[in-house]
Structure formats: structure tokens, C-alpha cells
N, C-alpha and C positions, 0 to 999 in steps of 0.2 A: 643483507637486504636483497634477496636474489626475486627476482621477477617470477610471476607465476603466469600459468596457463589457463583460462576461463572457456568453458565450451558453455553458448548458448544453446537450452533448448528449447525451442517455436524460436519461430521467426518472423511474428509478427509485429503491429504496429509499434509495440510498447519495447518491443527487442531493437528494431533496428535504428528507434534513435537514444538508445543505450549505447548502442554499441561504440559510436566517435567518442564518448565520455571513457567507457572501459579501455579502449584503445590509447586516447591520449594520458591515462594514468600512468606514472613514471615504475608503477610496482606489476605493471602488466603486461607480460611479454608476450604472449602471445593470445588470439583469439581463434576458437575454433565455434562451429555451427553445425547444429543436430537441428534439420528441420523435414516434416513426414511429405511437403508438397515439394514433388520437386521441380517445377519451375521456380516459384517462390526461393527457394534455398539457393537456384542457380543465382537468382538476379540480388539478391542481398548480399549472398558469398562473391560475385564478381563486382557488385559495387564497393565493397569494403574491403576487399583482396583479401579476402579468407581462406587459405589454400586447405585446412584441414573441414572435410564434410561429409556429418552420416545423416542417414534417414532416421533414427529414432534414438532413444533412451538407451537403450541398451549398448548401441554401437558404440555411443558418445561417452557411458561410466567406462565401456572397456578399453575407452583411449589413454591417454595419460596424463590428462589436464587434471589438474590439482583442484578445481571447484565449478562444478555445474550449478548454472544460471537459470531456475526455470522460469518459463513465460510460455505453457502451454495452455488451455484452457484451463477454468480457473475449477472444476471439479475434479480435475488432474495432477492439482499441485501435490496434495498429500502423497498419493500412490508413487508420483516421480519424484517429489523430493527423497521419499525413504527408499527408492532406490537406487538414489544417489548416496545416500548414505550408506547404503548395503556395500558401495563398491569403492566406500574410502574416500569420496568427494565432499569437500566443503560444499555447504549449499548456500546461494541465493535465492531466494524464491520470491516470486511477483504475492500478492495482496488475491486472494485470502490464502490462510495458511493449508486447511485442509476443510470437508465438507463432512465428515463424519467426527465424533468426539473423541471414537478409539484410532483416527487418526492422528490424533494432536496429542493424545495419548503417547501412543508410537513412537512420533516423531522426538517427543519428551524424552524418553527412556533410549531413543537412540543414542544422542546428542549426549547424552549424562554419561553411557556407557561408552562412550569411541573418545568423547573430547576434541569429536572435528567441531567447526565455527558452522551456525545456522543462522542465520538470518532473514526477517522478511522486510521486502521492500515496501514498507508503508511510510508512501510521500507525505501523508498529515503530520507525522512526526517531524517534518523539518519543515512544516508551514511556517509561517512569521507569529501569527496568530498563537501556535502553540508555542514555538519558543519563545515567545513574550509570554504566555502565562505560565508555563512552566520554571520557569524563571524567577517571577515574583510570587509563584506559590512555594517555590523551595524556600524562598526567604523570609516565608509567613505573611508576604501582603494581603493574601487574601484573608487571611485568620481560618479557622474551621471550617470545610466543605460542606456546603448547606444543599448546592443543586448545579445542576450540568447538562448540559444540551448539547446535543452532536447530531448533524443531518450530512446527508447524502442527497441532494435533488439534484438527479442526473435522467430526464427524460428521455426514451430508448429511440426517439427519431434523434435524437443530438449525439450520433455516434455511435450509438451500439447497438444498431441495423448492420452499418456496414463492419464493425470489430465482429459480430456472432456468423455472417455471412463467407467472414475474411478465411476463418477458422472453422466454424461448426460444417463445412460441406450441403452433400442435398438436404441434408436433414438439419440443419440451424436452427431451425426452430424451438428442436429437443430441447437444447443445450442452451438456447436464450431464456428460457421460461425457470432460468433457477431462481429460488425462492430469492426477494431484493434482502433479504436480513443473513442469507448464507456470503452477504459480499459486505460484511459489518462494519470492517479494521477501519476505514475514512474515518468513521463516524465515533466510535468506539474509543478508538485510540486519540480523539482529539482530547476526550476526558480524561483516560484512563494514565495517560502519560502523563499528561500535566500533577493528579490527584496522587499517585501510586498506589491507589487502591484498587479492585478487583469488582466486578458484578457478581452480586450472591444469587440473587433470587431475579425473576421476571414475570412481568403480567404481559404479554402481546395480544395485538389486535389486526386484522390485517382488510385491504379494501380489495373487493371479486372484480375483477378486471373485465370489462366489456367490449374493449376494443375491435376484436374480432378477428385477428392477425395469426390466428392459431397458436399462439405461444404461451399465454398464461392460460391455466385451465385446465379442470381434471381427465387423463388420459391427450393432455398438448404435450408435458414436455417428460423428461427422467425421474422428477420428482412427485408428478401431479399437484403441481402447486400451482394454484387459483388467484395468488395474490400478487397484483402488480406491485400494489403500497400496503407497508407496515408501518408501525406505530409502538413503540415497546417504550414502558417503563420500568425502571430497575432502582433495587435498593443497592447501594453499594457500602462495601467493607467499611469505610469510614463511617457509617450511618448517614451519610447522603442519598440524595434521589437521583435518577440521571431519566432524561429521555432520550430517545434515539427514534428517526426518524427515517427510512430507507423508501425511496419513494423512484419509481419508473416510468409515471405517466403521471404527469405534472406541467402545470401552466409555469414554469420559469427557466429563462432561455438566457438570462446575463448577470452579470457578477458570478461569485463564488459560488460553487454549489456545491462544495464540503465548509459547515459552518461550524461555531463555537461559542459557546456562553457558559461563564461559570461566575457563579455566586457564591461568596465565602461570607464571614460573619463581620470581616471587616471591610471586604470591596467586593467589585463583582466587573467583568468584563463581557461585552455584548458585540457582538459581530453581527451585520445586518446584510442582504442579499444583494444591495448594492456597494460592498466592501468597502463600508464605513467599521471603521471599531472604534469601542469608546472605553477609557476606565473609569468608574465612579465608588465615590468611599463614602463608609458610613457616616463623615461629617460634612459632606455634602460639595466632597471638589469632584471637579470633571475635566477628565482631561480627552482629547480626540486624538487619536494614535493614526491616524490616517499617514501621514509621511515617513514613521518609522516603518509602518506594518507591508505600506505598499511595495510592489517588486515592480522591478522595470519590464519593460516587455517589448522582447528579441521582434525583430521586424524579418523577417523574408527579406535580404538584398533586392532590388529590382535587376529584372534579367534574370534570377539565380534559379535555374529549372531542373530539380529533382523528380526521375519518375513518380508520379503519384501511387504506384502499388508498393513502395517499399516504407510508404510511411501515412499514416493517415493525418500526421501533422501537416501536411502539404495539400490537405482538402477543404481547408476554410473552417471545419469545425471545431477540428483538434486547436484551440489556442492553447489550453492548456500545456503544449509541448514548447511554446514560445515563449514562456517568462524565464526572468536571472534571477538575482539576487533582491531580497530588501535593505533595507540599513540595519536591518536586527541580526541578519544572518551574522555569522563569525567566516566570514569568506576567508579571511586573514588563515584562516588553520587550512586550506585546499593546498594541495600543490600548485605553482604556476600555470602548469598547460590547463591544466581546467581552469583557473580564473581567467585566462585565455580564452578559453572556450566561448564560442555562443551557441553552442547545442546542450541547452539544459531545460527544464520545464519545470509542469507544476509545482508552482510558485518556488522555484528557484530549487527545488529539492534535488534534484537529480545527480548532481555533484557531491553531495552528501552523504545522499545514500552511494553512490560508488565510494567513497572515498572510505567510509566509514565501515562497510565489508572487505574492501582486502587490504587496511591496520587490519581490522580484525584477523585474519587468515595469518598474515604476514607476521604480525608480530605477537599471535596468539591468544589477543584480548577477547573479552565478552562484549559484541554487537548489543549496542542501546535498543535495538526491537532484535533481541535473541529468543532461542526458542520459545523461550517460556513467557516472555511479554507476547508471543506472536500468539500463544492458544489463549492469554488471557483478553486480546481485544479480538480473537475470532469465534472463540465458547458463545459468549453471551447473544451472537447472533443467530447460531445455531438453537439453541433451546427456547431463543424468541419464538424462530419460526412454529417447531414444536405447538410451543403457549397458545400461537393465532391459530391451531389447527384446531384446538380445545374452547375457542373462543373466549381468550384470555386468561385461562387459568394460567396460577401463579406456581411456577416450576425453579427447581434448585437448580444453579449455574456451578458445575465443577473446582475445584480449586485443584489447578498444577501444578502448587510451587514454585520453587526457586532453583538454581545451581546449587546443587551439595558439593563446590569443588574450591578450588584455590584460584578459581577465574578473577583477573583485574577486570573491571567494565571502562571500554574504549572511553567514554568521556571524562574518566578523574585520571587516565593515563593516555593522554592525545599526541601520540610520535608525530613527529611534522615530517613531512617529505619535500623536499624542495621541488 
């Protein structure tokens, strides 16, 4: 059980409070930092004592760290995860997987042919909300999948003014205005895990943003995409419906803003925007899951003063960086320094998702969101956009497959590490 070597690359908000968790894993020896601003890289690399640091992708595949970390902007992933892969690195990669389809493509056909470990970092997967329904859907409580609702309402003054600012340079703008359905996986994967079915088909719709900020709008950003807010319906593999809702300028500013409801033929579960959730069954019980589902949430020490430019958890918005654990979590399976830990987030995920990519690396398993779960909850975003460009026409969703290999999947084979 020999310790490996993880180089982040970006160095932004979502990197630097990764990084205490990656650090304190007992399977991580060391950390290195690939970041393109270099003040930025100085003052994250001397707060975390990072002694190894390059300027960009390239430097960082030609080091010797055994798996690059991305968290560069989020139309970047594809191109730098596969050429992390080009140079023999296991990848982690932040949410979404890639923004083109012959990307996910790619990344597919890499991954099958090297048999390095891929994974993406999508926090809904270890929400409480999902591991409670996916849970008692493997068990059949639900009965038959009938219908599925997965949203995103994440309004762009609550954070991602200053995340597109932090990163996108003079030109932020461009690079803000990506379509809201190319950043799907929240939303996607709160269904699509739970159900293990796949989106076939989609009708999308999308609403022309008027704000005025030059960001959404044809000839504002990379894509000329017009739409603040979409709206996509989908049939899925089981012959269920699902909606998804991705939404950028929006009137809601508390509770959860990645949500979940699923309806099966014998119960159904409902999650509401002030993080209530309820179970209720076909013969008429109800139950309120509020104190399983809830997570505690990590307080700032008083006195306790971290530069604010190395984390955007430290500016009042980011809560999301400040919850632990619920009572549903399986905390029991972390190694001690992380249950130790209070640098973890949304909803308690953080630790999980580290924990859960380097077993995988380590001890050779298949990552629970590996590559091919990663292009099945990022596809169906992509070709929504597509749909709302068509004004809803209804467009075929790829199917990626599976592993053709002798892969164990990390969760029916869970090594503990002390």
C-alpha cells in the first residue's frame, strides 16, 4: 500500500479546499500544483507547502506524479483530462466530464485501452438525499421507475461572478456564458445513480436571458448561447420520464439548490428547497427523513483568519464548503484523519469523493462515477442544449457502454485504510 503522488491542476476555489482532505489521506504522499496565474500558485503552494510547481498541463503530465487532479475551467476538462491520460496519469476530474460528445467519446476509448482509473468528481453522488434513494431503490422500495426530477438552481450572483472572474481573466465573460445544461452531472446524476438507467432521447427548451451583463447571448460568449435557463425532458432506458432543470437567474438564494424526487410504482421520495424530504408509499405511510438526511455544518472557528483569495469558502457564499457528515453517510468506511477532518463540504461529500479515487488507483478498483457513468450523466446535457437550440426538438442521447474488462467496482469491494 505504497503512497502516491497527486498533482493539482487549477488552483482554484474548488482545488484549494481539496487539497487538506487529499493531504490528510493516509494513501497520499505527496501533493504537487500545476497552476497558469502565478501569484495564485505562489500563495496556495506556500500556504499548503507544496514544494513541487508548474505553470500548466504539460509540465505537470511530464512530472512523476502518478494521477492529475483537474479543476481548470470547466470547458477544459475533456482536452486536459486526455492529456493526462496521453502521459499515463490516472485522472480526477472536477464536474463536467467533457463539453463536446467526441470528447466523452475519447475519454471512453482511452480509459478501456490503458486501464488507468478515471473518475469524476460529482458531489450529488454522495449527497444523503441520493444515498438514501439509491439505497432503497436497489432494494426495490421504490417498485418500477415511473418519474425523476433533478435541478440545479444556482443563480450567477451567488458565486459564480466571482469563480468565472477568479479564472476566466479580462475576458470572463466568454467563458461564463456556457450553456447551464453543458454543467448537467448535479442534476443528472441525482437520477441517473440512483435508477441505473441511462437518458435516450430529449426534448429541451431554454429561457433568452435579458439581464444585460454581456454574458448570455449570441456573439457574448464561446458558444453563442442565449440561455440563462433550460428545461429538458427525457425518456429514460427503463421507460421512465425524468426532468432536469438547469437554471442561472433564478429567484432562490437558501436551502439546497441541487434537488431530487423520484417516483416509483410503489413509493416515491420528494425533496423540497427548504431541505425538507419526505418518503411516502403506495398505501398511504409517510415518513419525514429530515434528521437522517440532514448534515451538520462545520462553523469557521472564531478568530480563525484564512486569506480570502485562496478559497472562496471564506466569503460568506460558499456554504456549501462548510457541511460534514449526515447520519446516512457510511463515515465508518473513511480513514480516521478525514473523520478527523473539518475541511469537508457539500453535503458532507468531500471525503468520499477523495477517499473513493485513490482505493480506486491504489488498489485498482472501478470508481462508482468512472468513466462511463461520467459521459452517461454529462451526454444528456449536451444534446439538451442542442434540442433548446431547435426549440425543443426531440434528439437521440448516445449510449457509452460499459467496462469490457475484469474491473471490481470500489463499492462491493471497499478496502479500509486505517
Amino acid at each position: 500500500m505504497k503512497p502516491i503522488k497527486v498533482g493539482f491542476l487549477g488552483g482554484g476555489s474548488f482545488a484549494s479546499v481539496l487539497i487538506p482532505s487529499f493531504k490528510a489521506h493516509p494513501l497520499v504522499g505527496e501533493i504537487y500544483l500545476a497552476e497558469a496565474i502565478p501569484a495564485r500558485r505562489k500563495l496556495l503552494a506556500d500556504h499548503f507547502g507544496i514544494r513541487h510547481r508548474f505553470e500548466g498541463v504539460e509540465d505537470l503530465c511530464a512530472s512523476d506524479c502518478d494521477a492529475v487532479l483537474v479543476f481548470t475551467q470547466r470547458h477544459l476538462h475533456g482536452p486536459h483530462a486526455m492529456a493526462a491520460l496521453d502521459a499515463g496519469k490516472h485522472v480526477y476530474c472536477a464536474v463536467p466530464a467533457a463539453s463536446k460528445i467526441e470528447e466523452l467519446h475519447a475519454l471512453c476509448q482511452k480509459v478501456q485501452e490503458t486501464g488507468l482509473i478515471y473518475m469524476m468528481g460529482e458531489t450529488s453522488y454522495y449527497y444523503p438525499s441520493q444515498i438514501y434513494c439509491r439505497d432503497r431503490f436497489r432494494k426495490g422500495d421504490f417498485g418500477a421507475f415511473v418519474y425523476g426530477e433533478g435541478e440545479y438552481l444556482h443563480d450567477m450572483a451567488h458565486g459564480f461572478y466571482e469563480a468565472f472572474k477568479n479564472s476566466g481573466g479580462e475576458h470572463w465573460q466568454r467563458v461564463a456564458g456556457v450553456p447551464p445544461m453543458y454543467y448537467p452531472t448535479h442534476s443528472t446524476s441525482m437520477i441517473l445513480a440512483a435508477t441505473g438507467a441511462r437518458m435516450t432521447r430529449v426534448s429541451c427548451l431554454g429561457v433568452r436571458d435579458h439581464k444585460g451583463d454581456d454574458i448570455f447571448g449570441e456573439g457574448k460568449n464561446l458558444w453563442d448561447n442565449p440561455f440563462s435557463n433550460q428545461s429538458a425532458l427525457f425518456r429514460t432506458s427503463d421507460g421512465g420520464v425524468a426532468r432536469v432543470n438547469e437554471f442561472r437567474r433564478i429567484g432562490v438564494g437558501t436551502g439546497n439548490s441541487v434537488r431530487l424526487s423520484l417516483l416509483g410504482t410503489k413509493a416515491g421520495f420528494e425533496q423540497q428547497a427548504d431541505d425538507h424530504h419526505v418518503w411516502t408509499t403506495h398505501d398511504h405511510q409517510r415518513q419525514c427523513l429530515d434528521e437522517l438526511l440532514e448534515c451538520a455544518d462545520l462553523r469557521i472557528p472564531a478568530g480563525h483568519q484564512i486569506d480570502p483569495s485562496i478559497a472562496l469558502e471564506q466569503q460568506g457564499f460558499q456554504a456549501d464548503f462548510r457541511s460534514a457528515y449526515a447520519k446516512v453517510h457510511p463515515a465508518e468506511r473513511l480513514p480516521a484523519a478525514l473523520r478527523a477532518s473539518d475541511h469537508n463540504g457539500h453535503y458532507g461529500s468531500h471525503h468520499f469523493l477523495v477517499d473513493d479515487f485513490l482505493k480506486a488507483v491504489v488498489f485498482g478498483l472501478l470508481p462508482p462515477v468512472h468513466v462511463w457513468e461520467a459521459a452517461k450523466y454529462t451526454a444528456p446535457g449536451l444534446i439538451a442544449h442542442e434540442s433548446s437550440l431547435k426549440e425543443g426538438a426531440v434528439m437521440e442521447i448516445p449510449d457509452f457502454g460499459g467496462p469490457a474488462s475484469d474491473w471490481e467496482l470500489l463499492e462491493k469491494h471497499m478496502p479500509m485504510v486505517p
